[in-house]
C-alpha positions as CSV (number, residue, x, y, z in Angstrom):
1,X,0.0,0.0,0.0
2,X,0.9,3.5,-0.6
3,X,1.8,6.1,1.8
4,X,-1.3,8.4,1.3
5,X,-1.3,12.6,1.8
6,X,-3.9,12.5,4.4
7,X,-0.9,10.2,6.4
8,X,1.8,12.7,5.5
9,X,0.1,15.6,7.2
10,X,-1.4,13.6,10.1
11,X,1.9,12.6,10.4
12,X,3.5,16.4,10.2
13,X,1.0,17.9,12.1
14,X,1.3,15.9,15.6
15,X,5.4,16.4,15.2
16,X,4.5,20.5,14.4
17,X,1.6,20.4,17.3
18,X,3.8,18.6,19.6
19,X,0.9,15.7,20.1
20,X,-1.8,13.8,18.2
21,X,-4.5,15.7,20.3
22,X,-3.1,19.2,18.9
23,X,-2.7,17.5,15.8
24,X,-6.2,16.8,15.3
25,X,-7.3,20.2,16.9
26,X,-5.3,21.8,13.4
27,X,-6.5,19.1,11.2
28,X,-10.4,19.3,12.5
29,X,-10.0,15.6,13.3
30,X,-10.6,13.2,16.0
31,X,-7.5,12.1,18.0
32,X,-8.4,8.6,17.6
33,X,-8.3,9.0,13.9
34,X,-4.8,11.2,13.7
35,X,-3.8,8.2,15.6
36,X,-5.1,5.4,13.0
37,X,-2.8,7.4,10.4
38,X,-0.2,7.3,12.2
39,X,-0.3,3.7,12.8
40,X,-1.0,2.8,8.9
41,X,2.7,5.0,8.1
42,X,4.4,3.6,10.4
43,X,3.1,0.4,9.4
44,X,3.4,1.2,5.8
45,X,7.0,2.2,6.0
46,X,7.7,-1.0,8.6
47,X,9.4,1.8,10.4
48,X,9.0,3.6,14.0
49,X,8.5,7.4,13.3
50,X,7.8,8.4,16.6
51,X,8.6,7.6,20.4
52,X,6.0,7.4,22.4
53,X,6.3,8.8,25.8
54,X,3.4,10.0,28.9
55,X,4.3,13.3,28.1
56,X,5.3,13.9,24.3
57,X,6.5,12.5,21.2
58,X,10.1,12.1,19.9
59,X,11.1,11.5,16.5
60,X,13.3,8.9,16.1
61,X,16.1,9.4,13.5
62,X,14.2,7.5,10.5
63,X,11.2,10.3,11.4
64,X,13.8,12.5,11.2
65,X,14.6,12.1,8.1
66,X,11.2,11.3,6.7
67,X,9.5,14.0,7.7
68,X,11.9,15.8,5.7
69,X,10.4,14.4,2.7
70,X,7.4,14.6,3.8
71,X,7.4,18.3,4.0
72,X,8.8,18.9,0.8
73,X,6.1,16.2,-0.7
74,X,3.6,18.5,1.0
75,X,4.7,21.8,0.3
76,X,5.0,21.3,-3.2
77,X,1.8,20.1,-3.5
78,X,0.6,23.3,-1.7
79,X,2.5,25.1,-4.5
80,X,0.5,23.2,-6.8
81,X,-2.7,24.2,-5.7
82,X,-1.9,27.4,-5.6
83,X,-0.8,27.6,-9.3
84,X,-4.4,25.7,-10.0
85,X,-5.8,28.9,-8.0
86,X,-3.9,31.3,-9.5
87,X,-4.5,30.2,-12.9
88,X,-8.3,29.8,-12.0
89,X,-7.9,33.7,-11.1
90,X,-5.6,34.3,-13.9
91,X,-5.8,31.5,-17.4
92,X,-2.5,30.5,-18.3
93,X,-0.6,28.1,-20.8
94,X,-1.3,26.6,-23.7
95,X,-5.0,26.7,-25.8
96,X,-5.6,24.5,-28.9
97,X,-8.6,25.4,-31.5
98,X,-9.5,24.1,-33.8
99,X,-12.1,25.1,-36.6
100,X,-12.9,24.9,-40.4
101,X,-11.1,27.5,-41.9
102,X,-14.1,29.9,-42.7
103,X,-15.0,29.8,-38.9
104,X,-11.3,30.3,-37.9
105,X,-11.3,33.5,-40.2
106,X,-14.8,35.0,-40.1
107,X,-15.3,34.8,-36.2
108,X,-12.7,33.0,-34.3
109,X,-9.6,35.6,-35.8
110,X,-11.5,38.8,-35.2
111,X,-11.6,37.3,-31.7
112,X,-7.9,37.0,-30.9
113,X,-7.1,40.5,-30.3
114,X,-9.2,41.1,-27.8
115,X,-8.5,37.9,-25.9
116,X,-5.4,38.2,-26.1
117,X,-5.3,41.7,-24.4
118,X,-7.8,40.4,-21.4
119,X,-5.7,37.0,-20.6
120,X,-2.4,37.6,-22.2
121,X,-0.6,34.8,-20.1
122,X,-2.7,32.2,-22.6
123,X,-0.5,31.1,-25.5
124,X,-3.3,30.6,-28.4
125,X,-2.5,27.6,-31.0
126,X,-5.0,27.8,-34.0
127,X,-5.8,25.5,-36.4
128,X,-7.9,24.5,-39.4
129,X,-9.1,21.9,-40.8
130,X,-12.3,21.4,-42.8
131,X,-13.3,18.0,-41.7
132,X,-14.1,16.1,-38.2
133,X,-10.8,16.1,-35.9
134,X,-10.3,13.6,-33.2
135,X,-9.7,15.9,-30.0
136,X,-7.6,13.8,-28.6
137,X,-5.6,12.6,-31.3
138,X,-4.9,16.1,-32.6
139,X,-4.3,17.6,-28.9
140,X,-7.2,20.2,-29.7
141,X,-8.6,21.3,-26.2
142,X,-11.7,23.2,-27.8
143,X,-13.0,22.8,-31.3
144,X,-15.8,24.3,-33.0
145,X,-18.6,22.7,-35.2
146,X,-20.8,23.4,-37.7
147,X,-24.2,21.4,-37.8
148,X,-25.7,18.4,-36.4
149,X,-23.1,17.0,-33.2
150,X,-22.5,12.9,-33.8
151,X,-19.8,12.5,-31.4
152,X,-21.6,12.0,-27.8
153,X,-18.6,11.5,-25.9
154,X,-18.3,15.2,-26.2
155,X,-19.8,18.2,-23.7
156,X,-21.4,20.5,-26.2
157,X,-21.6,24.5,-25.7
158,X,-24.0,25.8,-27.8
159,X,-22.7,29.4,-29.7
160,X,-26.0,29.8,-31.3
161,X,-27.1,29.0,-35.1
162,X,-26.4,31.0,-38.9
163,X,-28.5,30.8,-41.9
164,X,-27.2,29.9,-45.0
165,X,-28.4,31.9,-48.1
166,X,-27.5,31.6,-51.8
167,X,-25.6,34.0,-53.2
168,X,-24.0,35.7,-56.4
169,X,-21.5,38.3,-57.1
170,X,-22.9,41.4,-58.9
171,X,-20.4,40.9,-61.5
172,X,-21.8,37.3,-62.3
173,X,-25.4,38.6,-62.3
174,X,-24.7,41.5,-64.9
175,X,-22.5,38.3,-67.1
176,X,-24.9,35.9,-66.4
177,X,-28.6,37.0,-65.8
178,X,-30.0,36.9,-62.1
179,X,-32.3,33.7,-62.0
180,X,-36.2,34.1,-60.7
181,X,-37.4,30.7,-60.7
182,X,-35.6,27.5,-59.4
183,X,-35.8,26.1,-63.0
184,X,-33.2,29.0,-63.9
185,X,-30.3,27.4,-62.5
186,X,-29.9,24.6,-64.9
187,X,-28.0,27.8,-67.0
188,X,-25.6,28.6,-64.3
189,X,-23.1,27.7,-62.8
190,X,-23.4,26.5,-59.0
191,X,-20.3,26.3,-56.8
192,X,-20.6,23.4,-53.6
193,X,-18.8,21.0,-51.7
194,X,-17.0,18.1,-52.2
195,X,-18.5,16.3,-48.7
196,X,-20.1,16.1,-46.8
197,X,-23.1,15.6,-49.7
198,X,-25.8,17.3,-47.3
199,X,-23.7,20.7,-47.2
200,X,-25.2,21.0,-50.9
201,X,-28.5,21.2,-49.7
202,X,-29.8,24.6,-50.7
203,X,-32.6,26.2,-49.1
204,X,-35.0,26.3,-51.9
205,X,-37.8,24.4,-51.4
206,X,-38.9,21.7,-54.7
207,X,-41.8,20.5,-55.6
208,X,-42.0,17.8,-53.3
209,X,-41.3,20.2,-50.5
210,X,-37.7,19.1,-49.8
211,X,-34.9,21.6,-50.1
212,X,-33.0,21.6,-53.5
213,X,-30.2,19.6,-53.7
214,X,-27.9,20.5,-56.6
215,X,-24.9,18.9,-58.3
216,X,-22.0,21.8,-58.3
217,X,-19.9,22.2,-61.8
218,X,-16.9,23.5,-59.4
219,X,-16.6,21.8,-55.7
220,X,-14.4,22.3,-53.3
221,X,-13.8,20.7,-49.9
222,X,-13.7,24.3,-48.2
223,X,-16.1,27.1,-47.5
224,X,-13.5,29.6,-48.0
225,X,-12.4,28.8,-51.3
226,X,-16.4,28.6,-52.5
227,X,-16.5,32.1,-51.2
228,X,-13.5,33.0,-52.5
229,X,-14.7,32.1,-56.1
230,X,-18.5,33.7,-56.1
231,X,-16.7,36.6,-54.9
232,X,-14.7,36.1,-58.4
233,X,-17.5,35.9,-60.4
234,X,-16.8,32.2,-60.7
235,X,-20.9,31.2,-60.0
236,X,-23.5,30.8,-57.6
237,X,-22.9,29.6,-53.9
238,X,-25.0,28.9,-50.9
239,X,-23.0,29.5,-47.8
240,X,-23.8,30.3,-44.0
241,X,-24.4,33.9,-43.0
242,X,-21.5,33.9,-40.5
243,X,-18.8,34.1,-43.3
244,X,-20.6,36.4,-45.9
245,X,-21.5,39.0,-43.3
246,X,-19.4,42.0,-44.6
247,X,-19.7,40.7,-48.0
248,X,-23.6,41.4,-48.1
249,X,-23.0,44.4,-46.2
250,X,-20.8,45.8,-49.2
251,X,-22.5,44.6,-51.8
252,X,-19.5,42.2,-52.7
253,X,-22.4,39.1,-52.5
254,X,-25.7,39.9,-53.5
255,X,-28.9,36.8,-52.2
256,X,-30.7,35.2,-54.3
257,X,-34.4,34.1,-53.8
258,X,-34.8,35.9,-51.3
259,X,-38.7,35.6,-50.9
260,X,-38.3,31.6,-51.9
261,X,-35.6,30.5,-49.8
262,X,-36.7,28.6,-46.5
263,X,-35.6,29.3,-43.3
264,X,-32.5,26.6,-42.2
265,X,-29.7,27.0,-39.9
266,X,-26.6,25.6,-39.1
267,X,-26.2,24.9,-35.4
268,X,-23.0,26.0,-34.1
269,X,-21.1,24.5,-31.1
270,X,-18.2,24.8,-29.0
271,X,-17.0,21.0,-28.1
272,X,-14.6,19.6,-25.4
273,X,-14.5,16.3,-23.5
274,X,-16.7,15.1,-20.9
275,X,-13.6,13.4,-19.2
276,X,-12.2,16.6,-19.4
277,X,-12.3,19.0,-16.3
278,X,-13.6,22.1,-18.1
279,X,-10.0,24.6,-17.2
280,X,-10.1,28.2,-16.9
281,X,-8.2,28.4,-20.4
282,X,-11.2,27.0,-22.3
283,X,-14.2,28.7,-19.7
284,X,-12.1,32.2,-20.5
285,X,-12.3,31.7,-24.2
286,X,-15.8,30.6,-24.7
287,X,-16.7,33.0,-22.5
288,X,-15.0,35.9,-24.5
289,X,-16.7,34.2,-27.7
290,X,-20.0,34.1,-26.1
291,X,-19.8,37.9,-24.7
292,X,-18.2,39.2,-28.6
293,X,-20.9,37.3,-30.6
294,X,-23.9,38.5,-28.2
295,X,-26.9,36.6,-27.4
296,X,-28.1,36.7,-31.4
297,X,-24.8,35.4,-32.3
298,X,-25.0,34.8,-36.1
299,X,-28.3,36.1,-36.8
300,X,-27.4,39.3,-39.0
């Protein structure tokens, strides 16, 4: 069996306190229990710590030189909690995130700045990548996702929901004629994704009911690069409002359909493991997300 904390400062206490009765007095224990510690270390250790007398206690030379290492055991376990405390006060070290690149750009960059200035003793690693990463393979303490959650192994934080429109450049409309009617598209060309198959689900509703799915004459694997190329003139893109904010705004991206398309939303969470002790680092920067984004995150 192994010598336990609880033993260590049962054990340091009655040699500080001068006797197991003063020693539980500090500890807010019984005296027959400071006692029963004792006994276990000594018996653990097949050693005698302490002489026994009718009026104190004497450390023999092996307590001697135990309680030396017990004190240093103890103490730097007090430092240890401390740090936990201070960085409870104060986040520090190291924060993995990880995002698809149009979330890392759109919303997650804008928010670096700022968090930076508010908890600069966090060292922020960023990184991208367009399909589902393994947390724990990739080291990733916090990752955000875009649409329906599969993994349950993870705690979910939910950041609130964006709508996805379809969209054109102005520059493609005046080349290309601005289509009315959902039978319009078959003379265009539609920009979408290589996978998952369900992000090329546009919000236009066919005659059945169900929303349009189309076949894209250029994919890509990432909702940058879609952007990137309707905002060249390249073709016509649905993508989720939280990337083509400021494009709308300008006038870069004009939507389509407007009085046609159907209301549908991407859900948008913040995940982490449930094994996982939730640490200051990740609180403080979902936190700052949540406060930045406001309570209508996404909904512009």
């Amino acid at each position: 069996m192994k010598t336990t904390l609880d033993e260590l400062q049962a054990f340091a206490a009655v040699v500080d306190g001068g006797s197991i009765t003063a020693a539980a007095e500090r500890l807010g224990q019984t005296v027959s229990g400071i006692s029963r510690s004792l006994g276990r270390l000594e018996q653990k250790l097949a050693t005698t710590l302490l002489r026994r007398t009718t009026r104190r206690l004497e450390l023999t030379e092996e307590g001697e030189v135990f309680l030396a290492q017990a004190r240093q055991i103890l103490a730097a376990v007090d430092d240890a909690e401390e740090q936990m405390a201070a960085r409870r006060e104060q986040p520090a070290g190291r924060l993995r995130v990880d995002a698809a690149t149009p979330f890392m750009l759109h919303v997650i960059v804008p928010l670096v700045d700022s968090y930076r200035a508010a908890h600069p003793q966090v060292t922020l690693e960023l990184h991208s990548n367009e399909g589902i990463t393994d947390l724990i393979e990739h080291r990733t303490d916090v990752a955000f996702r875009i649409g329906t959650l599969r993994d349950s192994t993870l705690h979910a934080r939910p950041l609130g929901s964006s709508r996805i429109r379809v969209l054109a450049s102005p520059d493609y409309l005046a080349r290309c004629g601005t289509p009315r009617r959902l039978q319009d598209l078959a003379g265009h060309t539609l920009l979408g994704f290589t996978q998952p198959e369900g992000l090329n689900d546009w919000p236009l509703r066919t005659p059945e009911g169900t929303p349009l799915r189309i076949t894209p004459a250029i994919a890509s694997s990432s909702g940058e690069t879609l952007r990137q190329l309707a905002l060249a003139g390249a073709g016509i893109v649905c993508l989720s409002d939280f990337m083509t904010l400021e494009d709308r705004r300008s006038g870069r991206l004009v939507p389509l359909f407007v009085r046609q398309s159907l209301d549908i939303r991407q859900a948008i969470h913040a995940v982490y493991y449930r094994n996982t002790a939730l640490s200051s680092r990740i609180a403080s920067f979902l936190d700052h997300a949540v406060q930045h984004l406001g309570p209508r995150a996404f909904e512009r």
